[in-house]
C-alpha positions as CSV (number, residue, x, y, z in Angstrom):
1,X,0.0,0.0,0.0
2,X,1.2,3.4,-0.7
3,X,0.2,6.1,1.3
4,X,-0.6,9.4,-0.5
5,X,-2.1,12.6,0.8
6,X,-4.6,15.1,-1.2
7,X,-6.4,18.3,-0.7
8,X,-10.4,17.7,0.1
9,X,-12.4,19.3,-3.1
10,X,-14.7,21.0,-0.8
11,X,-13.2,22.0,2.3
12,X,-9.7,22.2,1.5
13,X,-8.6,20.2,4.2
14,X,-5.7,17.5,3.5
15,X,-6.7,14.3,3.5
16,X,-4.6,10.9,3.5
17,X,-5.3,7.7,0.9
18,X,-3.9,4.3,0.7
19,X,-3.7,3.6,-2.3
20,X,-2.9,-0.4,-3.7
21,X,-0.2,-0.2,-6.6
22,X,-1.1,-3.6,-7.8
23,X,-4.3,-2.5,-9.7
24,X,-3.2,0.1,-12.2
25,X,-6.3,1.6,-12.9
26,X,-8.9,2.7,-10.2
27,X,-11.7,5.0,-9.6
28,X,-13.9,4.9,-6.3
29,X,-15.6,7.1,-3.9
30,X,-14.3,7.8,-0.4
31,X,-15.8,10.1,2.2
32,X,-13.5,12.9,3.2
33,X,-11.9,12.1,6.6
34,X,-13.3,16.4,8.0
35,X,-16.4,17.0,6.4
36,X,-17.9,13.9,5.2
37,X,-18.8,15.0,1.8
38,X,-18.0,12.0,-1.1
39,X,-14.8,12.7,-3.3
40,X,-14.6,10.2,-6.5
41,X,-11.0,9.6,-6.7
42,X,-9.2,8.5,-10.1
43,X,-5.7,6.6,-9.1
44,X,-3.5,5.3,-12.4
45,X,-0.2,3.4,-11.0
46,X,2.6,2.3,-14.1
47,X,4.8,-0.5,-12.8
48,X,3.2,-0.2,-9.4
49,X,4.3,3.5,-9.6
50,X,1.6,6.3,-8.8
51,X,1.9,9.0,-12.4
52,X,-1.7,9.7,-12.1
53,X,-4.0,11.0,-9.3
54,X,-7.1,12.8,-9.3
55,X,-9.6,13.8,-6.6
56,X,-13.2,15.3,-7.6
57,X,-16.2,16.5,-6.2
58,X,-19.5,14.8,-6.8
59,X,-22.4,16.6,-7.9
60,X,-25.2,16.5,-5.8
């Protein structure tokens, strides 16, 4: 597991992620860790390295 750390899309706050580098492509939802709110988060690992990272808000 890698551990990887990210700013919350709607309070701002940074937030922490393990991340599993054996799946290279990923996309899920986690709630943020301060206000709760659901971020979709888009993870793309290349040889088990991390070159892609994105974290979103959902639209609700």
């Amino acid at each position: 597991m890698v551990e990887y750390f990210y700013t919350c899309p709607y309070c701002w706050e940074e937030i922490s992620a393990l991340l599993d580098p054996s799946i290279p492509n990923q996309t899920y939802i986690e709630d943020c860790e301060v206000c709760c709110n659901p971020i979709e988060l888009h993870v793309i690992f290349e040889s088990e390295e991390l070159v892609g990272f994105e974290a979103v808000s959902i639209e609700q």
